[in-house]
N, C-alpha and C positions, 0 to 999 in steps of 0.2 A: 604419593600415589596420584597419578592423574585422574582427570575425573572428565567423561566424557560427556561432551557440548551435545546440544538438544537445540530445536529450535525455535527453544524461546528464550534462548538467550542472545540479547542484547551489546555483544560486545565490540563489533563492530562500530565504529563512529558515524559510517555513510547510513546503516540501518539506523542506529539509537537517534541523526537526525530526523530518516524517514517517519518515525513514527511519533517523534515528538510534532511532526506537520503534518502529519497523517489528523494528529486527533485538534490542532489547532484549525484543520481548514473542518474539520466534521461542524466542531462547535461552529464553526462561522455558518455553516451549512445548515443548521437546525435551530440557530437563535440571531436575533435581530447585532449582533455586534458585528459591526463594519471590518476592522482589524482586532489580529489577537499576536499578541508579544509573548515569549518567555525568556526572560533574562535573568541574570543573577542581582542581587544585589548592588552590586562593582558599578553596575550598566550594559554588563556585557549581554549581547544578543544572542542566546544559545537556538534558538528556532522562532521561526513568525509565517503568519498567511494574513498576506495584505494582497486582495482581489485585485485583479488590474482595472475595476470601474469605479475602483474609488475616487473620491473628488479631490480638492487642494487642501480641505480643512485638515487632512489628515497629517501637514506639514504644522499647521499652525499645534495640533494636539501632540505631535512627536517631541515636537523641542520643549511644549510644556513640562511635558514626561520627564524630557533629560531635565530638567531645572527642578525637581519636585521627588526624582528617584531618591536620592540621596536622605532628604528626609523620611520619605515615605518608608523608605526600608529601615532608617534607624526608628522608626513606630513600631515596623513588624516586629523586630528583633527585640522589644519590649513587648510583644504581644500582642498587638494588634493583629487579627487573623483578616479585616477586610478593611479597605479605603476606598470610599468613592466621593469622588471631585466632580462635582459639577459646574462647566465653564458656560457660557452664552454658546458656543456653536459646539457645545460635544459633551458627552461624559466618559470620563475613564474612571475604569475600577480596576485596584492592584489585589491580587490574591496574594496572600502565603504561600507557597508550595515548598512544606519543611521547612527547610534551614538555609536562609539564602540565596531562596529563590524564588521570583514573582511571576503569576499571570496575569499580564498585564489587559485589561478589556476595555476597547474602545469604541464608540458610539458619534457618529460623527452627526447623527439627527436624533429628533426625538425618538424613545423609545420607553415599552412598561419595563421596568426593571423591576418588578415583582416577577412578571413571566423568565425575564431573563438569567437571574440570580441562582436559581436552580442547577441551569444548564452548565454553568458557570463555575459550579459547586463541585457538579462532577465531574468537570474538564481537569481542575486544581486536582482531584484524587487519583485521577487517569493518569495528570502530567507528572505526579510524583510518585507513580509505581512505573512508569518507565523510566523517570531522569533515576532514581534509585537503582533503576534496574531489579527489581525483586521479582522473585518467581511469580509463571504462570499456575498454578498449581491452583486443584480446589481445596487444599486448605487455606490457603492465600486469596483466592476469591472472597471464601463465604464470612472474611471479617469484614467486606463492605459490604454497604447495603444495594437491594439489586441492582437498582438503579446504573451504581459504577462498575460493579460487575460484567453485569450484561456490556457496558461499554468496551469494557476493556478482552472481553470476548470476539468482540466485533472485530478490534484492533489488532488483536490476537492474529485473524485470519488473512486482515488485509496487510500486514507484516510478512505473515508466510509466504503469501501470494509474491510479495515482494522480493523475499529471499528466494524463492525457487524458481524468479524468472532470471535471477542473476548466478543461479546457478548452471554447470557444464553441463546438465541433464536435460535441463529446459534448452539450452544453445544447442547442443547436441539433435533436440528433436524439431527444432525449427529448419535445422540444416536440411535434415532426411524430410521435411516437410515440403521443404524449399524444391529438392531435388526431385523426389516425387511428382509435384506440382510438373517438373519441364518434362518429365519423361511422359505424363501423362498428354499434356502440350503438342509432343514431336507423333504422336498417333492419333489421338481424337480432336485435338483442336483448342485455343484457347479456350472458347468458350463453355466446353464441357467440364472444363476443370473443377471448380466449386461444385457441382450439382454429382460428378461422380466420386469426389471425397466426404460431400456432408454424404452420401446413401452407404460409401463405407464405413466412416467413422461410425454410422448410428447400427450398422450390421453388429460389431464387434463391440459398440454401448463402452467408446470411449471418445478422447478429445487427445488433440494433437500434441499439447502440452504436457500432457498424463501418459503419453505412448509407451509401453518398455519396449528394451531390445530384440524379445518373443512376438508383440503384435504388430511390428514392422513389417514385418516378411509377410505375416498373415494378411495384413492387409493388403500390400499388394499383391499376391497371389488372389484372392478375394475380387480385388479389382480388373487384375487381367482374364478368370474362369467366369463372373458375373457379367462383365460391361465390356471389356477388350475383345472376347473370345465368340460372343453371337452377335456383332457389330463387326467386325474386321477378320475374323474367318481365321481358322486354326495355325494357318502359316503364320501370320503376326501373330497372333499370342503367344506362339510355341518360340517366336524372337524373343520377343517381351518377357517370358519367363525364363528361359536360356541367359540372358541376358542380365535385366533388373533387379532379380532375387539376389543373386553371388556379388550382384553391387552395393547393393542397398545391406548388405552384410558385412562386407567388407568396411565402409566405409560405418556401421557400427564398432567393430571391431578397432577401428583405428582412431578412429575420433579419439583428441584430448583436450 
């Protein structure tokens, strides 16, 4: 029996990378660690967020890595849950994440790694309810504590966000945005454009992204009886809607 996909599931490789750098650039974003690695065991790099202002140390700390994974991971695999090495210009700390797999945290200046270790904590619980792929689910939530939850909530959304701009719905409604945009152009002018979309879009208390195939039409009828019709006088608008409406439908209808 098949079983129908949801979307929180992870099975795509271009999304399961998205979001495993999704939560590696957050952690960089919210705790003092310069670069953040996730690799396996092996050495292999399965996701990383290395900022483009980082300096040169972070060559000198990479090749450390490669010379030191190899032990470090045969410590995890006896149980070791954390290692942190500290050299003269940097510290790296290797996390567990399951079975064979590190987050690797690097610090290329001083830092309190009291404040940091936390953040760090619940990066490792995040990275390993996506690299597992396990449900979003609130039963699946409420066995961490909130902390990773609430993280992984967040992640939750900006994944979606992700998946439904790479979806035909989202491409679909940038087109009819696109087209909109010129038709409104070839009457009222560039410059009216933005200012007569945001007054419709906020009529109808949606966004361009979110449009269906029903508030299409509405809004541009909206925009041609509103703003086309006591600005440019009944004979263009009566083009305008003769005209845009049966286009702007069509070209729903057909879009694939």
């Amino acid at each position: 029996m098949s079983v129908k996909k949801t979307k929180d599931d992870l099975e795509d490789v271009s999304l399961l990378k998205f979001a495993l750098v999704a939560q590696l650039k957050r952690t960089h974003q919210s705790s003092d660690v310069d670069v953040l690695l996730f690799a396996g065991a092996d050495g292999k790099i399965y996701a990383s967020y290395i900022p483009d202002s980082i300096g040169p140390k972070i060559f000198e700390l990479t090749n450390l890595i490669s010379h030191n994974l190899l032990h470090v991971s045969q410590q995890l695999a006896m149980g070791l849950r954390q290692s942190v090495i500290e050299y003269d210009f940097g510290t790296v700390i290797f996390s567990a994440v399951g079975r064979g797999a590190l987050l690797i945290s690097l610090f290329t200046g001083k830092a309190d790694l009291s404040e940091n270790m936390g953040k760090i904590e619940v990066a490792k619980h995040v990275m390993q309810h996506i690299f597992e792929q396990r449900p979003m689910t609130t039963e699946q939530l409420a066995t961490y504590p909130e902390e990773v939850a609430a993280e992984l909530r967040i992640l939750s959304k900006i994944v979606f966000n992700e998946m439904y701009t790479q979806s035909s719905e989202y491409k679909k409604n940038m087109e009819i945005l696109a087209d909109i945009k010129v038709k409104i152009t070839g009457v009222m002018g560039r410059g009216e454009v933005d200012q007569v979309l945001a007054m419709a879009f906020n009529e109808i208390a949606s966004s361009p992204k979110w449009m269906t195939e029903d508030l299409w039409p509405l809004l541009v009828e909206m925009i041609i009886r509103d703003q086309i019709r006591p600005l440019h006088g009944d004979y263009v608008a009566d083009i305008c809607e003769a005209e845009w409406i049966p286009d702007i439908k069509h070209k729903l209808e057909s879009f694939v």
